[in-house]
C-alpha positions in Angstrom: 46.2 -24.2 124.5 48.0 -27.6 125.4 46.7 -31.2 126.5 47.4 -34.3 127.9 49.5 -36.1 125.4 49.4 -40.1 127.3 48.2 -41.2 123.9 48.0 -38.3 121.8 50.8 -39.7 119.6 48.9 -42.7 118.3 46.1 -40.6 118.1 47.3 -37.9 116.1 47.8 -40.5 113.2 44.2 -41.2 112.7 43.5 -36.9 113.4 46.2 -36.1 110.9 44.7 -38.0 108.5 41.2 -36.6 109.1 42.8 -33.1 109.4 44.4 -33.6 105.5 40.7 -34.7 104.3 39.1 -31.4 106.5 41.8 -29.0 104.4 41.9 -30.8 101.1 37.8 -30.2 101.0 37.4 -27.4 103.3 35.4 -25.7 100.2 32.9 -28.1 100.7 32.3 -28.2 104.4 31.8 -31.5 105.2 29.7 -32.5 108.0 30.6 -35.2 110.8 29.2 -37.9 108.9 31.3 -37.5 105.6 34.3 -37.7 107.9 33.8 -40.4 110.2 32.6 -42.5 106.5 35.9 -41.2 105.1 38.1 -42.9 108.3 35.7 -45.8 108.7 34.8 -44.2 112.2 31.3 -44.1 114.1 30.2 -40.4 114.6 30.2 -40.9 118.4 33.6 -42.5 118.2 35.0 -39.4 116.0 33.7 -36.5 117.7 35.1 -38.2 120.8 38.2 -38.9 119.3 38.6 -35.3 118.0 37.8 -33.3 120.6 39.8 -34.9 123.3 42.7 -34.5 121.2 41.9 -31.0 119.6 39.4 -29.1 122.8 37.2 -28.5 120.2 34.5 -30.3 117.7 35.7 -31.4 114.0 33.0 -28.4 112.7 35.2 -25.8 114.7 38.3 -27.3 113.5 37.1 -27.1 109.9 36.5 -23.4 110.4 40.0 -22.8 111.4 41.2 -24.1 108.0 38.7 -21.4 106.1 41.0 -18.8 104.0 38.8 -16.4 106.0 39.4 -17.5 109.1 43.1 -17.4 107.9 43.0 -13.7 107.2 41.3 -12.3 110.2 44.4 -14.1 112.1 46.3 -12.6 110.0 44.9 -8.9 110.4 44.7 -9.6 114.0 48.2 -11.0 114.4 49.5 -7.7 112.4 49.5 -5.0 115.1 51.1 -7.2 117.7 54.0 -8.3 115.5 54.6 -5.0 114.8 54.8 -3.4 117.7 57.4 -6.8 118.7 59.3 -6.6 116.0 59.4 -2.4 117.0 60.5 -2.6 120.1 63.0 -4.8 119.2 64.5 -7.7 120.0 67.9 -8.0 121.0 66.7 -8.1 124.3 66.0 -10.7 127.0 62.2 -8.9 128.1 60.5 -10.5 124.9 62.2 -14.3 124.9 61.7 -14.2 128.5 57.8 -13.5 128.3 58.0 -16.2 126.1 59.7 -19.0 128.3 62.5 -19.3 125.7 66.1 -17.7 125.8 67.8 -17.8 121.9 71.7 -18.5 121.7 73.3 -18.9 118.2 75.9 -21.4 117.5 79.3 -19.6 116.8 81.2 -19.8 113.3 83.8 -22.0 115.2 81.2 -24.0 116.6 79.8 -24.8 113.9 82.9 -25.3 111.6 84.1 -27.6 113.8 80.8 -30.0 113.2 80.7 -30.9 116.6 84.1 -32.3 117.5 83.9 -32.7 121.3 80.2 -31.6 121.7 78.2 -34.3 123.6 74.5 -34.5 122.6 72.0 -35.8 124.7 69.0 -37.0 122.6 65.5 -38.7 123.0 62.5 -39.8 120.8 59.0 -39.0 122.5 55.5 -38.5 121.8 54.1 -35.5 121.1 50.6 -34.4 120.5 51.8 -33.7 117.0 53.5 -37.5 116.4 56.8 -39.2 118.1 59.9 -36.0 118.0 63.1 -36.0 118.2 64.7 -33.5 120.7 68.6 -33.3 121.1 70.6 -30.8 123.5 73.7 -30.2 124.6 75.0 -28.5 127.6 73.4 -25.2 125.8 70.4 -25.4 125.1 67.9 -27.3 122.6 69.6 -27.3 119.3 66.9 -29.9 117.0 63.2 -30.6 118.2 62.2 -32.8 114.5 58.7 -34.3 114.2 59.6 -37.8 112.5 58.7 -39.4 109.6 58.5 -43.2 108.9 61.7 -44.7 108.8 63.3 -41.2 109.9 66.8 -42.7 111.9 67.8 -40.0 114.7 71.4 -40.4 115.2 71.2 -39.7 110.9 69.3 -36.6 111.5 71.9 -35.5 114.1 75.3 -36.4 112.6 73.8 -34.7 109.4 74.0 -31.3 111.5 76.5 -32.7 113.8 78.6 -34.9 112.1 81.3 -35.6 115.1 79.3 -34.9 118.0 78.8 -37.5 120.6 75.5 -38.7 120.6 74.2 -40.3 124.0 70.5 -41.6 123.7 68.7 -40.4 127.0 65.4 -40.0 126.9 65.0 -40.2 130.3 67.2 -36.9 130.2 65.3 -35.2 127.5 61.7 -36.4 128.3 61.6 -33.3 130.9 61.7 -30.6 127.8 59.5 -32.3 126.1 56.9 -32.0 128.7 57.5 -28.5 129.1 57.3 -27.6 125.6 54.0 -29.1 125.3 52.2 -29.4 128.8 50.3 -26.7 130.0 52.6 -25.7 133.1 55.2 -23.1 132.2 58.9 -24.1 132.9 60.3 -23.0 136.2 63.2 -21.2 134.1 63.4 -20.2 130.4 64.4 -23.0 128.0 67.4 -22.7 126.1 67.7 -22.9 122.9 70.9 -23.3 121.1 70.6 -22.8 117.0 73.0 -23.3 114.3 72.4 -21.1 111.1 73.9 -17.9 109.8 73.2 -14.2 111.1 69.8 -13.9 108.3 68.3 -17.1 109.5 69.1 -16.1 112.8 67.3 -12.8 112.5 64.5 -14.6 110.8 63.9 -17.2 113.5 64.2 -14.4 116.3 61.4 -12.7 114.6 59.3 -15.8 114.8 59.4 -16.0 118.3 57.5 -12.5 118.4 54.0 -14.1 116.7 51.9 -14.6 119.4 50.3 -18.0 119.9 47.5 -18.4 117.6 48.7 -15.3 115.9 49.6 -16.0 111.9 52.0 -13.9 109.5 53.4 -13.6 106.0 56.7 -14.2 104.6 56.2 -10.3 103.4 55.1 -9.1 106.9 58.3 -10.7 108.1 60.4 -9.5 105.8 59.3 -6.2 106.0 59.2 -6.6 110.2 63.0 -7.5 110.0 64.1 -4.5 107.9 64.4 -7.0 104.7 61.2 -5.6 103.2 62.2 -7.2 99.5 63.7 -10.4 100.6 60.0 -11.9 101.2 61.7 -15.8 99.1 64.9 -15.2 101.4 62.9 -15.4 104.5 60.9 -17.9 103.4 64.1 -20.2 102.7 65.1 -19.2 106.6 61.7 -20.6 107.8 61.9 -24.0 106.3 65.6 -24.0 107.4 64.5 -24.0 111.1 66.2 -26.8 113.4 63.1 -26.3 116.3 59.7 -27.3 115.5 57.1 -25.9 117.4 59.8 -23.9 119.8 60.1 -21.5 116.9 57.2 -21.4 115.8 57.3 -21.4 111.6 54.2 -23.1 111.4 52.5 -19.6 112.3 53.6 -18.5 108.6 51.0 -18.5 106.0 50.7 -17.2 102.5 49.2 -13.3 102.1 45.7 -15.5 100.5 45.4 -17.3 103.7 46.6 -20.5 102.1 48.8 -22.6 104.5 52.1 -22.2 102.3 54.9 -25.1 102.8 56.0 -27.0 106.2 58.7 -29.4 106.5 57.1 -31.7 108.7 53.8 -31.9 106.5 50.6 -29.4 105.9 48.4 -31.7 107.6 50.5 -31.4 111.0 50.9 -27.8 110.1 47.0 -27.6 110.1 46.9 -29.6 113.5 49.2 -27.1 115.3 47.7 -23.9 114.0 44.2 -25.7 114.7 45.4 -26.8 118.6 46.5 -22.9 119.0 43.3 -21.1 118.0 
């Protein structure tokens, strides 16, 4: 499910941080007025606040964060990835139902660091926070949720370290609304990764959970033909260059626990949340 994002970036701020209060004391259920006491919010105000930006009510949200909750996903998710990850993927059919086509960067490509590759990049909001989002003439290669003080053109040259860089948002503001608006894209996006041929196998697996589906490092493992290499795939998910696109935040430990996230449990908790 996707929304309106005008101001969903400022928002998400204050519903991050009353996301990381709902999963830090998810034992304890708190009600409405615990939360909106916590962020020095009126009740009104909250559940307002909340459900424009999530679709649903703060108690609902809460029940998505449950280790319960997390493993009926899980048992639910199991039998779709499967049969996915069975029928293979080397194929267009699956990336195509998907709205996404996946190109890896070549060994010379990526040798070269980017010597004569322009880069067209913007920052924009998001309903998750401001992202970055780069591309070249191939595709999407980096979609990065920022942090404070996070420079762009730093985050770029670190993958791309004598690329051109050209800031156009203008350019790039078109991808971002069809990553996260409701309307599908008139074509597949591209997306255009840099990583080596296990990460790429890993993150072509990813594109096979379902929305609102979850997995385990294991399942994945096992899903890809690597059934012992459970800590290698889970290096290859935090390596991932396309938040969201690729979607690693549907990854959870076998408990139901959420596991790691680059970009933060809390916004890990708000996408999994926004998808359910």
């Amino acid at each position: 499910m996707t929304r309106p994002f005008a101001n969903s970036s400022r928002d998400y701020a204050r519903i991050a941080e009353a996301i990381g209060y709902l999963h830090a004391h998810r034992r304890d259920q708190p009600d409405l007025a615990t939360l909106a006491q916590h962020l020095n919010l009126s009740e009104p105000h909250l559940q307002r606040l909340f459900t424009r930006w999530a679709g649903i009510s703060p108690k609902r949200f809460l029940q998505s964060l449950t280790l319960d909750y997390a493993r009926a996903r899980l048992d639910a998710t199991r039998d779709v990835l499967s049969l996915s990850l069975d029928a293979g993927l080397s194929g267009p059919g699956r990336l195509h139902d998907l709205f996404v086509t996946l190109d890896a960067v070549s060994p010379g490509e990526a040798k070269s660091g980017g010597q004569g590759l322009a880069l067209r990049y913007g920052v924009h909001p998001t309903p998750f926070g401001d992202a970055l989002i780069a591309a070249s003439a191939r595709g999407i290669c980096k979609l990065h949720f920022l942090a404070v003080g996070e420079d762009p053109e730093s985050l770029l040259h670190a993958d791309w370290p004598y690329a051109i860089l050209q800031a156009d948002a203008t350019a790039t503001a078109p991808l971002i609304a069809a990553i996260f608006h409701a309307a599908r894209p008139a074509a597949p996006l591209a997306l255009w990764v840099k990583g080596s041929n296990f990460q790429f196998q890993v993150w072509r697996a990813l594109l096979a959970i379902p929305p609102g589906g979850l997995t385990t490092y294991r399942t994945l493992a096992e899903g890809i033909g690597h059934p012992r290499a459970a800590r290698a795939v889970g290096n290859a998910v935090a390596a991932n260059p396309l938040a969201y696109l690729i979607p690693c935040h549907r990854v959870i430990r076998e408990s139901g626990a959420l596991g790691g996230y680059r970009w933060g449990l809390a916004r890990k908790a708000a996408i999994q949340g926004w998808e359910c």
